[in-house]
C-alpha distance (Angstrom), angle and dihedral (degrees) to the residues before:
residue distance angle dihedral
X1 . . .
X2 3.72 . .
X3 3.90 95.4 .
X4 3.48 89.4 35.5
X5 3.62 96.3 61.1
X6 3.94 91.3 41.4
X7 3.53 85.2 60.7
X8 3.66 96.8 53.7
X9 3.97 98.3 41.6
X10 4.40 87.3 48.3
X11 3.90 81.3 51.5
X12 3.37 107.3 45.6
X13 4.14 82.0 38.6
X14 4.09 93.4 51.6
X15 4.71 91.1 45.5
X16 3.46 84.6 44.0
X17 4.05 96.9 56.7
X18 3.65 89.3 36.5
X19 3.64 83.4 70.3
X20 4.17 99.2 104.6
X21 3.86 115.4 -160.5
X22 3.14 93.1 170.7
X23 4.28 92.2 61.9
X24 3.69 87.4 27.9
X25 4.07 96.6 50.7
X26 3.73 95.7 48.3
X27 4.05 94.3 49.9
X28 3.62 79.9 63.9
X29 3.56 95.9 47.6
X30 3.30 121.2 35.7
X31 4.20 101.3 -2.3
X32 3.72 93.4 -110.8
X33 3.55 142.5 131.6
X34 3.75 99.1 -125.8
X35 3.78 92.0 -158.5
X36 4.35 82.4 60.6
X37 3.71 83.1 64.4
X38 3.74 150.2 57.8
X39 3.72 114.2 -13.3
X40 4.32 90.8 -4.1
X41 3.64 82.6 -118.2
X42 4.03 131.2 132.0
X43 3.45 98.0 -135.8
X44 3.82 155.3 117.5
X45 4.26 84.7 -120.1
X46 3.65 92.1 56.4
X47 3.89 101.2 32.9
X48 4.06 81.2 56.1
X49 3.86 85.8 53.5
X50 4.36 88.8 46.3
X51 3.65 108.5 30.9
X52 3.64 104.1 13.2
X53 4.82 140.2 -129.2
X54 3.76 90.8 -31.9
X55 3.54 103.6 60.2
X56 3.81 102.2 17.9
X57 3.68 77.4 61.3
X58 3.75 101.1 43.8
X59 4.06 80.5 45.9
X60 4.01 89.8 54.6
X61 3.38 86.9 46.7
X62 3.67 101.1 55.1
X63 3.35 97.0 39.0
X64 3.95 101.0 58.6
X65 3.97 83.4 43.4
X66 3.99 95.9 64.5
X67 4.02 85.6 46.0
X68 3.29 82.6 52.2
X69 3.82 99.5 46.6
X70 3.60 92.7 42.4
X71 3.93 98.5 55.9
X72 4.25 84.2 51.6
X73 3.58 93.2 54.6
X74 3.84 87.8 56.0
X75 3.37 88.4 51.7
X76 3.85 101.8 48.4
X77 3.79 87.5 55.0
X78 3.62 93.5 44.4
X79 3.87 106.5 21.3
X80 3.92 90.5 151.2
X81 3.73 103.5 38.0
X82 3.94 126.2 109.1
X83 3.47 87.5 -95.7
X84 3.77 108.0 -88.7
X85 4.08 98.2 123.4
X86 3.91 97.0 60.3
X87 3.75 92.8 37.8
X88 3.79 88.1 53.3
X89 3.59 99.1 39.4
X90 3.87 92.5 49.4
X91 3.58 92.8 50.1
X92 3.80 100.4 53.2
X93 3.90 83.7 46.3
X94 4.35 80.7 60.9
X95 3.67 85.6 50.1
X96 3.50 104.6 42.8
X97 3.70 83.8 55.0
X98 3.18 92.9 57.7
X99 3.48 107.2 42.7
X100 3.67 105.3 18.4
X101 3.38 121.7 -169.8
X102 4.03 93.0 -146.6
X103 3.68 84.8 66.3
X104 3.51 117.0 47.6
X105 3.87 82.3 -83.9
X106 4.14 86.9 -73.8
X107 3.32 106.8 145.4
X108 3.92 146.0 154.0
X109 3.54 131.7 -104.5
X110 4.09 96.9 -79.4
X111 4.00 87.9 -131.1
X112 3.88 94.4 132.0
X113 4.15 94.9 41.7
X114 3.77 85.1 43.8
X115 3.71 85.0 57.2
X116 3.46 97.4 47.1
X117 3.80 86.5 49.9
X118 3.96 101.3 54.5
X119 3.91 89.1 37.6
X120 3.78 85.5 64.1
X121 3.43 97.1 33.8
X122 3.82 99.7 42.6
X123 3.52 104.8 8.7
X124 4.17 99.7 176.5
X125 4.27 100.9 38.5
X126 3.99 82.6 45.6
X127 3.81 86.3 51.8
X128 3.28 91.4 44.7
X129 4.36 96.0 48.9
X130 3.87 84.0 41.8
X131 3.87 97.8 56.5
X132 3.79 88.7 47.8
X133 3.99 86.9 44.9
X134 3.83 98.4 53.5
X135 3.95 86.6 44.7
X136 3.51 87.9 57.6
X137 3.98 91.9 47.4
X138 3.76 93.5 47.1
X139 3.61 94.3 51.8
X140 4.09 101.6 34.4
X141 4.21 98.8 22.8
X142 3.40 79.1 -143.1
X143 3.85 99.2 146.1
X144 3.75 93.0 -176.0
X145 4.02 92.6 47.6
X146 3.71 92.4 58.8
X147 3.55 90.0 44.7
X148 3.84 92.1 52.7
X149 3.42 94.9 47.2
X150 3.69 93.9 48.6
X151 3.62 91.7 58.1
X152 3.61 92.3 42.8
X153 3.56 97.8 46.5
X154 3.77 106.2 51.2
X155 3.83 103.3 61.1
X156 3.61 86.3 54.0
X157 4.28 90.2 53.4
X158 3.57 81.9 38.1
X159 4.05 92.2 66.8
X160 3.41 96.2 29.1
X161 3.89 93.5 59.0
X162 4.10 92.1 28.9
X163 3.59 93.2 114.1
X164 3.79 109.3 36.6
X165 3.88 90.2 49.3
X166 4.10 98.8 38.3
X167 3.67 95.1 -132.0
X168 3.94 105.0 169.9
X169 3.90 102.1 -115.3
X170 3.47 100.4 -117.8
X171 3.87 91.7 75.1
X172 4.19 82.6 62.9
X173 3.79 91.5 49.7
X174 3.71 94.6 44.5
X175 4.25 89.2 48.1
X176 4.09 75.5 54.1
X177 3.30 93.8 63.3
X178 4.12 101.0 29.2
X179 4.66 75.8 53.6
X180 3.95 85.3 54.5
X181 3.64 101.9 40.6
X182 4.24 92.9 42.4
X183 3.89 84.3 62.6
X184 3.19 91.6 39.4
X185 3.90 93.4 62.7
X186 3.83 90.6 35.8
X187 3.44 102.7 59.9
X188 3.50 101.2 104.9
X189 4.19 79.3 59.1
X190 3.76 91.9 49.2
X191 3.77 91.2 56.3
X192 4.01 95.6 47.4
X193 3.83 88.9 43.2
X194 4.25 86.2 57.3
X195 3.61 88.0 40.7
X196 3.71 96.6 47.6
X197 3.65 90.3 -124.2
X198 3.47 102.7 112.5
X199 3.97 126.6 119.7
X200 3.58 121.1 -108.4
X201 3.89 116.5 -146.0
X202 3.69 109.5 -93.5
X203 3.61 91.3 34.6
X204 3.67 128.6 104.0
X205 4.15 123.2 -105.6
């Protein structure tokens, strides 16, 4: 029963993610394939850049929620387990996002589902790594920096507070791996951002 229901909650997790509101939201809109346009990315960043506030933000929105959603699934199956359900579930969310199978597996980044994830998971280091993030965002409009940084930043809150707030230590291991694979998908960012080439938000790609 136990790997049975693992199977299920990374399942449901993964078709959830693959859900793309970014693709789905400009269909509606303006009868494109967003990842045809702007950046090429399936995101809220580049749906801002496409469509524009309203549905980069209705995008955003979305897209935290099913990180969200997918981490309380895990934890309805598994309310009283050492944590391994939720973390699982929220991470295949991440990579159905990413590569969803909907989609051709063509996804975005899986920064705002990651967010959604982490938030759930580890509500106060994610705070934390977010505050710092949005700084960084306000100050830079580096979209990808923030992003980085959040990803970077909340595994290292998430040890660092581990004890005082009881968070099983799986959910620091998994915001390991999220850390890893966030730079991982932002590399071609990381190399514009040491060139000086990178778009700032407003601008044009």
């Amino acid at each position: 029963m136990f790997v049975f229901g693992l199977i299920v909650v990374i399942l449901i997790g993964y078709l959830l993610g693959s859900l793309s509101f970014s693709y789905i939201i400009a269909k509606k809109v303006k009868k494109v394939d967003i990842r045809q346009h702007g950046s090429g990315n399936a995101g809220a960043t580049n749906t801002l850049r496409v469509l524009g506030l309203g549905p980069a933000l209705c995008v955003l929105g979305l897209d935290v929620l099913k990180g969200i959603v997918a981490v309380w699934i895990g934890l309805a199956f598994a309310p009283g387990e050492t944590g391994l359900y939720p973390a699982l579930a929220g991470f295949a969310a991440i990579l159905g996002h990413n590569w969803p199978v909907y989609y051709g597996f063509r996804g975005g980044k899986g920064v705002a589902t990651t967010i959604g994830v982490l938030a759930t998971l580890v509500f106060f280091p994610a705070l934390f790594a977010g505050i710092i993030a949005i700084g960084s965002i306000v100050f830079t409009r580096f979209v990808s920096l923030g992003s980085i940084l959040f990803a970077v930043l909340t595994p290292i809150f998430t040890f660092l507070f581990l004890d005082y707030y009881q968070y099983p230590v799986i959910y620091g291991y998994l915001a390991i791996v999220v850390a890893l694979l966030s730079i991982w998908r932002h590399r071609t960012n990381i190399k514009r951002l040491l060139s000086g080439t990178e778009s700032k938000i407003g601008q044009k790609s």
